[in-house]
N, C-alpha and C positions, 0 to 999 in steps of 0.2 A: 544485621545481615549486610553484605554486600550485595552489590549488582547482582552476580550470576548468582547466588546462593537465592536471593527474591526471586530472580524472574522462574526458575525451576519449581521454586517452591509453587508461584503461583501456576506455571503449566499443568506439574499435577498434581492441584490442589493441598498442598502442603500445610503449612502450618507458620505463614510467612508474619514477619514485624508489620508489614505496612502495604497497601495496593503498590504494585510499580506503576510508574508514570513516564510516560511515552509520549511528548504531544509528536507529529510527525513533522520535526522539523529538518530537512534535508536542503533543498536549496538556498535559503533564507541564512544556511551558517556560512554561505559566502562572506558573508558582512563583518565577522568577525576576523576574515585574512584581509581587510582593510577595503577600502572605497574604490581603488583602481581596479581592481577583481567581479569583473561584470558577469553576469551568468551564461554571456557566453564565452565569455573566458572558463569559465569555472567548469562548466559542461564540454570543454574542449582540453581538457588536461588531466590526466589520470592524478597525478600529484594535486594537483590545486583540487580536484575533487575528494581525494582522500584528505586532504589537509582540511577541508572545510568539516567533515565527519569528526574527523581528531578534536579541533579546535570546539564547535559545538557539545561533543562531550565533556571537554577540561571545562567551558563553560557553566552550562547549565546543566550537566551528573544527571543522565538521562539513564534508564533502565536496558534499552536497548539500542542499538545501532541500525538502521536498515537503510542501504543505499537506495534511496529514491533519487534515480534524474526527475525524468518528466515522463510523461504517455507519449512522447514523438519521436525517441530515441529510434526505434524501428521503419515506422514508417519513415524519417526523415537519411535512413541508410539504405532505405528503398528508392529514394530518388526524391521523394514530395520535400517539396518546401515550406520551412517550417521560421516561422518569427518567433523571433526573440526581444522582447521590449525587458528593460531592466522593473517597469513597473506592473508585469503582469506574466504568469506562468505562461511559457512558450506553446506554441499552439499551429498546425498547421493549415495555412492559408492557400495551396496549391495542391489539390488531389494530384494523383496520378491516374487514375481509374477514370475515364471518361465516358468509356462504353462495356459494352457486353466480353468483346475479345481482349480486352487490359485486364482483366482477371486472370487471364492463363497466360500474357507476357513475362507477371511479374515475376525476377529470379531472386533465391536469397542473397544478399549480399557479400561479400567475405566478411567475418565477423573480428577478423584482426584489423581492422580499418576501422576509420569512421568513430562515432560517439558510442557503438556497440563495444568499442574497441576499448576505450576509456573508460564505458561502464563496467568491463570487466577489470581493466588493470589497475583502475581506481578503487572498486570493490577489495579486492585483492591488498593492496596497498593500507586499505584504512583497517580493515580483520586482520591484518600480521598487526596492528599497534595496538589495538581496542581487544580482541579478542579471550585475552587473560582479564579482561577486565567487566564488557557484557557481552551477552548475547547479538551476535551479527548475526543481520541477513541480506542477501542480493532482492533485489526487488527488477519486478520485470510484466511487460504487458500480457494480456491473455490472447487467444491466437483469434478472438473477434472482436476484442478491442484494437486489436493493429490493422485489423484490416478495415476497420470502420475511418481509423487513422488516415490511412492512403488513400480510401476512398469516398469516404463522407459519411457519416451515419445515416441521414435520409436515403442517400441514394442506396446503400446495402441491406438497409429494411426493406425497400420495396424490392430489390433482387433479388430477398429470401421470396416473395410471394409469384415472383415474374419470371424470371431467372434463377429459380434455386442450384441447379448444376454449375454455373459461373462462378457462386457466392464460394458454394464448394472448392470450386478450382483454388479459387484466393485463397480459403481457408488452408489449404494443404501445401502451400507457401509459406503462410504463416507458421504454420506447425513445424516443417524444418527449419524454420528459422530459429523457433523457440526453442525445438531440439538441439540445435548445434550452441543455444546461449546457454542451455541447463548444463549439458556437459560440461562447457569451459568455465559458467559460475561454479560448481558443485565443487572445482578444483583448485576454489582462491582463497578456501579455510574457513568458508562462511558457515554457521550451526541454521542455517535454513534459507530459502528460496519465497518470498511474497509473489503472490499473484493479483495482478489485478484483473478480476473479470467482472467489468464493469457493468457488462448487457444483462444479468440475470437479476434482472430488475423490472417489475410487473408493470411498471410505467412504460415500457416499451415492448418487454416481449413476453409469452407468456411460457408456463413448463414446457410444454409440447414445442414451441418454436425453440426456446432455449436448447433443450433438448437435441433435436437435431442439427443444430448449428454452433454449437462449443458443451454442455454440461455432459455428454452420453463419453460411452469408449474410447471412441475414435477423437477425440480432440484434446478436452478437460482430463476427462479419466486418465489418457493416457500420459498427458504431462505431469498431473499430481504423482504416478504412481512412477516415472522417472526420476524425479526428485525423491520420492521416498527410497526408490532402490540406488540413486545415488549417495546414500548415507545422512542425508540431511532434513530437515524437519521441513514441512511440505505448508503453507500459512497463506493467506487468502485477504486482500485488502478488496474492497466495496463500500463506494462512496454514495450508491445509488439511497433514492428514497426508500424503495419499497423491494425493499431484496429478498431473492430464494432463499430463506433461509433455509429449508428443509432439503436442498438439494448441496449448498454451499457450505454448509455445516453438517448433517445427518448423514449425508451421501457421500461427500468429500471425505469429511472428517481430518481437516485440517487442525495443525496443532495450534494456531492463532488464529481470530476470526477476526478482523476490523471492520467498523460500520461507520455509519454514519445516524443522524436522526435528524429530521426534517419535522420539528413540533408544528406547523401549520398543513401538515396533508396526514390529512385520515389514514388511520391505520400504519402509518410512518413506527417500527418501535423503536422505545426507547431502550435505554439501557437497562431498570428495572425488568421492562416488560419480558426483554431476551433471558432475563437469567431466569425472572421464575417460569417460562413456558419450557426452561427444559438444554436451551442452546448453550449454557455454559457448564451443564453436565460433565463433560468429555472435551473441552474444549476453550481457550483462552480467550475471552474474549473482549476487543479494545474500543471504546470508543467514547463521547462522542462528541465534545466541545466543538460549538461553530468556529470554522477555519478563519471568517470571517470578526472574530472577536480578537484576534492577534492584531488585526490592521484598526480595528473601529473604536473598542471597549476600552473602558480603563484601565489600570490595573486593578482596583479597587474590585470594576464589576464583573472580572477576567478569571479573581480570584476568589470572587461570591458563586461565581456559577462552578467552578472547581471546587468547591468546598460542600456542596449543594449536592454535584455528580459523585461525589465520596460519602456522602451520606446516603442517598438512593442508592448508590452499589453495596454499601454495605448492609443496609434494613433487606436490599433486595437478595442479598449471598444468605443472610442466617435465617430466612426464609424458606431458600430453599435447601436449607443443609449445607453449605457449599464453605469454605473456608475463603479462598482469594483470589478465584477464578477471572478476574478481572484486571484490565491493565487501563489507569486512566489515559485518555491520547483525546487527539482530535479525531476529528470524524471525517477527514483529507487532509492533504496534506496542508502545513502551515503556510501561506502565501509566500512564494519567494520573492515578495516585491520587497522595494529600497524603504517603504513605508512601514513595513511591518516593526512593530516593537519587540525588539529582543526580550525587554523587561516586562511582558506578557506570558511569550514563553516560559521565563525562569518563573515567574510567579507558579504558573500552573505545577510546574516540580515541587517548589517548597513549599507550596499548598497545603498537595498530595502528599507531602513529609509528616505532616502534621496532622491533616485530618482525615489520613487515607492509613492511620492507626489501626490493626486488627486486635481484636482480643476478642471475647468470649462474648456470644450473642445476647 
């Protein structure tokens, strides 16, 4: 099987050669358009960001393609200031939101500008070259992850409880933001749209807060269900520990789910756990090697634990009746730092080649 003919297979549930394998390596292919190409150069150039895409798939024969910058893309087109170290994913150091009335200041930006500007032309750029080949998708924040972005995540949790009308205002800033990015990704050739909505996560908020502050009609609902009516497959990344699944999966009903698994907190699931409770029924679901095993792990122990996660997804798939409903990946994204080992990454692919084999239960 090729790329597109696997990943299809395993969307629904088909009758595929092997798990596809996905670790989520997006900024870290900088390294392979050479050492002078720093991630803010990379993240500042629609070409050098399409080229980094390109090159990573000639390398390591990945399953799918999915433009991931970073979570700061947004808010750092909103004004906040955002660091960039070559040995650590970029991260904002400068809220913009300092009080109650900065919530209703804030305006979207122009979306032809800026790193919003380069996520999409870059996007664009790397789906015209990759796309006869896998599955592309735009990747983009959720409208309470950007706004947690600009304004701090401590200080917008206690504004849901203090200020909830404010939290609101921001939110429906973020929402035309996210609106005017869906429309202009939807139209750069990409076969879906990843989300990240990272707060539906019991570690921090519970249904009912979730609920009124991004998962209900008005925010979530409505952006899954413009990506779907813009022609494109509507897919969901969560890196949290303890995530909605029943809302993010059942409710969504996204056609890829990404997760993560955190084996030292209770209740954390694994990848086993999600397929036989039900969540890879109707739905693709990716995850969950530590991000943190690309920078630490050997190859040796990189490629034990890949081999391990293709054994548990497969006892766990003819369990549940399921043929391939599983894509091996990380469980976030792969560390774009200078440290990270490329020949980590490839391992986990030709792993996955080998012992991510389907045939008959």
């Amino acid at each position: 099987m090729n790329h597109l003919e696997r990943a299809m297979a395993a969307l629904t549930d088909g009758e595929a050669d092997r798990l596809p394998a996905y670790p989520i390596a997006c900024g870290v292919n900088r390294k392979l358009l050479g050492d002078d190409v720093t991630y803010a150069k990379w993240c500042s150039d629609p070409k050098l960001f399409a080229d980094a895409f390109v090159a990573g798939q000639k390398y390591f024969d990945f399953d799918f393609a999915i433009g991931l910058m970073d979570l700061s893309v947004m808010a750092g087109d909103l004004g906040a200031h955002v660091r960039m170290d070559d040995e650590n994913t970029p991260f904002v150091d400068k809220h913009i939101v300092h009080d109650i009335e900065d919530y209703e200041k804030m305006e979207v930006p122009d979306i032809k500008t800026g790193r919003s500007n380069v996520l999409i032309e870059g996007t664009r750029l790397f789906t015209e070259k990759l796309k006869d080949e896998v599955i592309c998708a735009a990747f983009l924040e959720g409208p309470l992850l950007a706004l947690t972005q600009v304004a701090g995540a401590e200080r917008v949790f206690m504004d849901m409880f203090t200020n909830p009308s404010a939290v609101h205002a921001g939110l429906e800033t973020m929402m035309e933001f996210d609106v005017q990015m869906v429309e202009a990704l939807s139209k750069t050739g990409v076969a879906g749209l990843v989300w990240d909505y990272l707060w539906a996560n019991y570690s921090c908020l519970g249904d009912k807060e979730y609920d009124e502050f991004e998962g209900c009609d008005k925010y979530a609902g409505k952006l899954n269900k413009l990506v779907v009516d813009s022609g494109i497959a509507n897919c969901i990344h969560n890196c949290a520990d303890l995530p909605h699944l029943d809302t993010q999966v059942k409710k969504f009903k996204p056609a890829i789910y990404s997760m993560a698994y955190y084996p030292l907190i209770p209740d954390s699931p694994s990848a086993g756990e999600v397929i036989e409770n039900g969540y890879a029924d109707n739905c693709l679901m990716a995850g969950n090697i530590d991000p943190q095993f690309f920078i630490r792990a050997s190859t040796e122990k990189i490629s034990k634990v890949t081999s391990d996660l293709c054994q548990e997804v497969k006892t766990a798939l003819c369990k549940r009746g399921l043929n391939s409903r599983y894509c091996i990946s990380s469980g976030c994204e792969v560390p774009p730092d200078r440290v990270t080992k490329l020949e980590n990454i490839k391992a986990v692919v030709d792993v996955t080649k080998e012992d991510g084999k389907l045939g008959d239960c």
